[in-house]
C-alpha positions, -999 to 999 in steps of 0.1 A, spaced: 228 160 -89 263 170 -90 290 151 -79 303 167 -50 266 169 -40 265 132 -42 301 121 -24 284 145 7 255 121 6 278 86 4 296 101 35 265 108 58 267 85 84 233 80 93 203 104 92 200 129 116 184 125 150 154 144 157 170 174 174 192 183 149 165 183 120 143 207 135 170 232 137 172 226 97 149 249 73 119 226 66 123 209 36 92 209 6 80 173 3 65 152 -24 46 122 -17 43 98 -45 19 67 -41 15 43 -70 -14 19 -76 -14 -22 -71 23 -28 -77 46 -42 -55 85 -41 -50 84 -50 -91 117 -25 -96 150 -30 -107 162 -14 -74 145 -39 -56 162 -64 -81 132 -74 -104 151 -66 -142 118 -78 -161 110 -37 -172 141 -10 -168 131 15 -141 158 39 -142 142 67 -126 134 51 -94 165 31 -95 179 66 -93 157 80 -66 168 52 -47 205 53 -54 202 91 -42 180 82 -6 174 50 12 153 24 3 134 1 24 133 -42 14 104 -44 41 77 -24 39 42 -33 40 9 -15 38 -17 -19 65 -42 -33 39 -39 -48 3 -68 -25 -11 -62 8 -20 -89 31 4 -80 13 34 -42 17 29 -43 54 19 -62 66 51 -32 47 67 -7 66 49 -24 100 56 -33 91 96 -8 66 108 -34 46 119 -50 8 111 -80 4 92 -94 -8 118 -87 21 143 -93 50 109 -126 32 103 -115 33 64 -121 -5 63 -135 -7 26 -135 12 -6 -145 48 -1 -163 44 -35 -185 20 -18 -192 43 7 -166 35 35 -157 63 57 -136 67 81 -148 76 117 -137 107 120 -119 135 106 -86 123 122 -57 145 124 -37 141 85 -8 149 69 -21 176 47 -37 190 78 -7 190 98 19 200 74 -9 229 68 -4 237 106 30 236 101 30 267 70 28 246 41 7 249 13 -7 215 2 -16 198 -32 -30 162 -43 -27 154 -76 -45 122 -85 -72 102 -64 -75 110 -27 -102 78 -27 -107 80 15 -139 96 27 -148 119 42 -128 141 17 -133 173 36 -113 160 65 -81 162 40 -75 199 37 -55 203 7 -48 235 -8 -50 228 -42 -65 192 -65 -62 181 -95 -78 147 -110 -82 154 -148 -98 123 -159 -90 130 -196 -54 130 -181 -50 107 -149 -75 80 -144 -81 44 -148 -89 46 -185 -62 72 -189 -24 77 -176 -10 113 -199 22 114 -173 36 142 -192 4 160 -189 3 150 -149 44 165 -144 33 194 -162 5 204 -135 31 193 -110 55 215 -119 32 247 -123 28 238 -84 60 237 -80 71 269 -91 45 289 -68 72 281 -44 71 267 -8 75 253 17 48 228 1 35 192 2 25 176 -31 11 143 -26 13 125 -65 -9 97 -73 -5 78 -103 -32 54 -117 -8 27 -126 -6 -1 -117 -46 -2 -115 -63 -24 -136 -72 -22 -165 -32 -26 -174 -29 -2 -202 -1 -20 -226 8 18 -235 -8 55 -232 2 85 -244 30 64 -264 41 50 -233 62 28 -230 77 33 -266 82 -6 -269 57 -27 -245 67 -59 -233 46 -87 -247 39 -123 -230 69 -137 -247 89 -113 -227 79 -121 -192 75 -151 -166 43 -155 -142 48 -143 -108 62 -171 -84 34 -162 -54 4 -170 -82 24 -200 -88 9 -206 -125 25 -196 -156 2 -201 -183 6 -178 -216 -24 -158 -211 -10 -153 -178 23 -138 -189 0 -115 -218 -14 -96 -180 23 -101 -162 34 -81 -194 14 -52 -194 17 -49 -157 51 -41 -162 45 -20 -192 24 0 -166 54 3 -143 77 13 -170 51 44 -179 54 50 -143 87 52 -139 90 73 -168 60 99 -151 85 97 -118 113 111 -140 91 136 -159 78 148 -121 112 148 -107 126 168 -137 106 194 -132 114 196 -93 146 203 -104 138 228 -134 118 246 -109 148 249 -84 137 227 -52 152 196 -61 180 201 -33 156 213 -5 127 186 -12 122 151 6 107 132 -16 93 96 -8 77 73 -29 52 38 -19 32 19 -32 1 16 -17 -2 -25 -17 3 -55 -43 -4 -67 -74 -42 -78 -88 -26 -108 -93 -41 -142 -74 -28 -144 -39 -21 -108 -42 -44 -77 -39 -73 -85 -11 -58 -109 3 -28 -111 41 -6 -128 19 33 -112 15 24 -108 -28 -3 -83 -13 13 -63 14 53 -60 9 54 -24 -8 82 -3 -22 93 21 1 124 50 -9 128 83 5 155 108 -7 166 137 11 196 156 -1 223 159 25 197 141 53 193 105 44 222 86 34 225 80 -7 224 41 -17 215 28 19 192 1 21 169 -8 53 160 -44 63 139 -36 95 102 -46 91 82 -10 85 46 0 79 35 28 56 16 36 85 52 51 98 48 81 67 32 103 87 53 107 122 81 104 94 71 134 73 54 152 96 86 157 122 110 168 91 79 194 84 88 203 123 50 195 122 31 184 152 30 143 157 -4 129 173 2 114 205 -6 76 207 -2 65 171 7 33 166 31 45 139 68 54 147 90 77 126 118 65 104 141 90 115 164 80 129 170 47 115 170 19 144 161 -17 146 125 -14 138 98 -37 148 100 -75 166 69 -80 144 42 -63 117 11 -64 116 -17 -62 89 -52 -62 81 -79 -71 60 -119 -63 60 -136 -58 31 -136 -41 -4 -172 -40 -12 -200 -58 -9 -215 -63 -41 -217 -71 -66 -209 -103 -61 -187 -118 -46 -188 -98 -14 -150 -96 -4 -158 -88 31 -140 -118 53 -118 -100 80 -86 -113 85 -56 -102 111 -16 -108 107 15 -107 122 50 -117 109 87 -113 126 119 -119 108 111 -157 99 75 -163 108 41 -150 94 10 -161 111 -27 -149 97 -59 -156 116 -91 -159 97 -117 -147 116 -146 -163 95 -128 -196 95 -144 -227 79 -163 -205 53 -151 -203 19 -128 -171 11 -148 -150 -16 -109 -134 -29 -103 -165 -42 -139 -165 -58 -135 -134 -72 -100 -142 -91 -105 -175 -100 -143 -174 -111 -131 -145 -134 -168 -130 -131 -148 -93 -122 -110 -94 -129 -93 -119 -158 -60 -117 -141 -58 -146 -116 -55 -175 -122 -86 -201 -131 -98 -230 -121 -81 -251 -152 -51 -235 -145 -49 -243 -111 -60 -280 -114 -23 -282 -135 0 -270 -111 21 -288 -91 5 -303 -60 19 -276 -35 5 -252 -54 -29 -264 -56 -27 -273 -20 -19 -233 -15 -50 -223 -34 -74 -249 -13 -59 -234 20 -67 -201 2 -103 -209 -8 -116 -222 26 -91 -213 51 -85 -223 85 -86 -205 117 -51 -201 113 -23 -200 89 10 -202 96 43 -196 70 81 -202 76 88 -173 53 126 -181 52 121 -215 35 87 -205 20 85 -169 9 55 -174 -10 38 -194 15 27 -224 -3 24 -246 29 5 -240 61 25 -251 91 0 -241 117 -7 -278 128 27 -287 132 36 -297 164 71 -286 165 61 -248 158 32 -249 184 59 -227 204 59 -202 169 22 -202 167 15 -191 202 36 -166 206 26 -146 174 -12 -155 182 -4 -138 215 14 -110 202 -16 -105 176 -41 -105 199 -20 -83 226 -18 -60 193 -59 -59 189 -62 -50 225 -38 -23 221 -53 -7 192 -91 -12 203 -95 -39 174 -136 -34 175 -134 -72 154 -123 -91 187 -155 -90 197 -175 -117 181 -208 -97 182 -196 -66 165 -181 -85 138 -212 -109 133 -230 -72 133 -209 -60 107 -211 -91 84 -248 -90 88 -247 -52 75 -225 -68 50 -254 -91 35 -277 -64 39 -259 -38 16 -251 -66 -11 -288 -76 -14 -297 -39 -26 -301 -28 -63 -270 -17 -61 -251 -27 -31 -234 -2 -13 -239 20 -43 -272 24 -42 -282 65 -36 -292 71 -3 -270 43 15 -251 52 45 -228 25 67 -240 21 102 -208 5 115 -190 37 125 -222 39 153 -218 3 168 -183 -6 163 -168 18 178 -195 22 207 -180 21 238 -144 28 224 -123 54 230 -115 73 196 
């Protein structure tokens, strides 16, 4: 961008109100989401893997230190971003590849921006059912190219930027495949020099550093190195095609690391997302947000630069214009699948504020299948196991027992204790703390029709549960269909 073009950004005061950017030309927007990776980026101060492009998109927009997803697995969180709604309110409350569906078809952001003259495009996984309710324009998911197994980001800018240069206004929602398991140590000859276990640390939230370990932490970051390098490959050719000044583009991740104590799980190494949005000559070049946001807040955010309409009564609220943000944040989680085993269905419901962070398990005194499925290492080899954890220092393995068979209620000073390694919920001097985020929790589950307050739909739905895992092939199996959309949400007004 050129210089003068960057000094107007550095003097931009704040973003515009509301008013004065619907008098603007709607800008194009691109929508990048990345997989299982949190705020692992040198712009967020992690220097493990350079990450010069988003550095850059950062530098250029305004980057955000607390966002959060609504739930740490990917389905769930992605039918946040495209309806500004919970999981629990979408009906997206497991992985759509276990047949999870939302609902309804619930007003979206392709849908809206479509409304609004746009002409839409997913590239990548979409991963929410039903699929027809997202009315994108054009798809592409070339599994030879963009896939689990498979992450050609040349290959994925390229189809990008043949989209690009049918003009717009248009809406291009990007999803790469990293940081999905299985970490691909390089791709496509990316990156050029992988990081190897010698080169990194364990994550402090897992809270065990063992050298096999470090081998995964290593190729994590070799999978956010390819992806930053696919960011700069897609933004180049924004700019090659001409739109780079007239585009907003923003960029999340859609929840933590498969790390223990991170993906499937309430805990902060699960939820706390990067968030950056860049918007030449609208948002403010190098500013940094503190507030407490939800990726639920993309879609009033995007949708009122489109000039498209907003649904009434979402509980999401636009970023624009910038403002204190939320007292508290709240999160989610349900269920990923149901077999094969372990089930991970064990609803749990959070709330932090600026210090505190309290999470009520709603199956309290029965083991925690997350912490199964990590440390068993039946599915996934990247948490840590039971060996491992029986060396750690006691806090630690205290953390990992509180994990394993939880209490009603856990409660983290996340000032002294950001990877919440003690529960202070039975303290009596933050019996005061613990009440008033229970009460705002629950006052939040009222307001949002939380169909899980009610004992008898959630001992419903975990029935169902044990029903789909005992079939051939759990939720899998051809023919099966989810009843819970009938009965949970019976009697609510959706």
């Amino acid at each position: 961008m050129r210089l003068l073009q960057r000094r107007q950004l550095l003097a931009t005061p704040a973003i515009l109100a509301r008013r004065t950017l619907a008098a603007a030309p709607p800008p194009n927007i691109v929508l990048i989401v990345s997989e299982d990776n949190g705020p692992h980026l040198g712009c967020y101060g992690d220097r493990t893997v350079p990450t010069p492009h988003l550095d850059a998109l950062a530098a250029e927009g305004v980057r955000w230190e607390n966002a959060y997803a609504t739930q740490a697995v990917c389905s769930p969180s992605r039918a946040s971003i495209f309806t500004g709604l919970y999981p629990h309110q979408h009906g997206q409350i497991g992985l759509a590849t276990h047949a999870f569906t939302m609902v309804r078809r619930w007003p979206s952001l392709p849908g809206l921006l479509k409304q609004a003259g746009y002409r839409t495009g997913l590239i990548g996984k979409l991963h929410v059912n039903p699929e027809p309710a997202f009315d994108f324009d054009f798809r592409w998911a070339d599994a030879r190219f963009l896939s689990f197994k498979h992450r050609d980001v040349a290959r994925t800018a390229e189809v990008a930027g043949e989209f690009f240069e049918r003009g717009g206004p248009f809406f291009l929602v990007v999803s790469y495949a990293d940081a999905h398991l299985p970490f691909l140590r390089q791709d496509a000859g990316l990156p050029a020099r992988p990081l190897s276990g010698d080169d990194v640390r364990g994550f402090p939230a897992v809270g065990v550093d063992t050298p096999r370990l470090r081998r995964h932490v290593a190729d994590y970051y070799n999978c956010l190195s390819r992806l930053d390098t696919g960011v700069g490959m897609l933004l180049a050719r924004l700019q090659d095609a001409g739109h780079e000044d007239h585009t907003l583009v923003a960029y999340a991740g859609d929840h933590g690391p498969q790390f223990s104590r991170g993906k499937t799980t309430c805990y902060e190494f699960a939820l706390r997302v990067p968030l950056i949005l860049r918007w030449p000559g609208r948002a403010p070049a190098g500013e940094v947000r503190r507030e407490l946001v939800s990726l639920v807040d993309l879609l009033p955010t995007l949708a009122e630069a489109a000039g498209a309409p907003v649904p009434r009564d979402l509980p999401a609220r636009s970023l624009w214009p910038p403002g204190p943000g939320r007292a508290e944040l709240f999160c989610e989680w349900n269920s990923s699948h149901p077999a094969p085993a372990p089930s991970l269905f064990y609803p749990q419901r959070s709330v932090r504020d600026r210090r505190y962070k309290l999470i009520h398990n709603l199956l309290a005194g029965r083991p925690n299948p997350a912490e199964l499925y990590y440390t068993s290492q039946a599915l996934v080899d990247t948490g840590a196991n039971q060996q491992e954890i029986d060396a750690a220092p006691p806090p630690v393995r205290a953390a990992y027992q509180t994990w394993r068979q939880p209490p009603r209620l856990e409660l983290y000073d996340l000032e002294r204790d950001p990877h919440e390694f003690e529960n202070l919920a039975e303290r009596p001097e933050l019996a005061t703390v613990r009440e008033r985020l229970l009460a705002r929790l629950e006052e939040w589950q009222r307001r949002t029709r939380d169909p899980l307050a009610d004992p008898r739909k959630l001992a419903r739905l975990e029935a169902e549960h044990r029903a789909a895992a005992a079939l051939p092939a759990g939720a899998q199996t051809p023919g099966f269909r989810w009843r819970y959309p009938e009965y949970l949400y019976r009697g609510t007004a959706q």
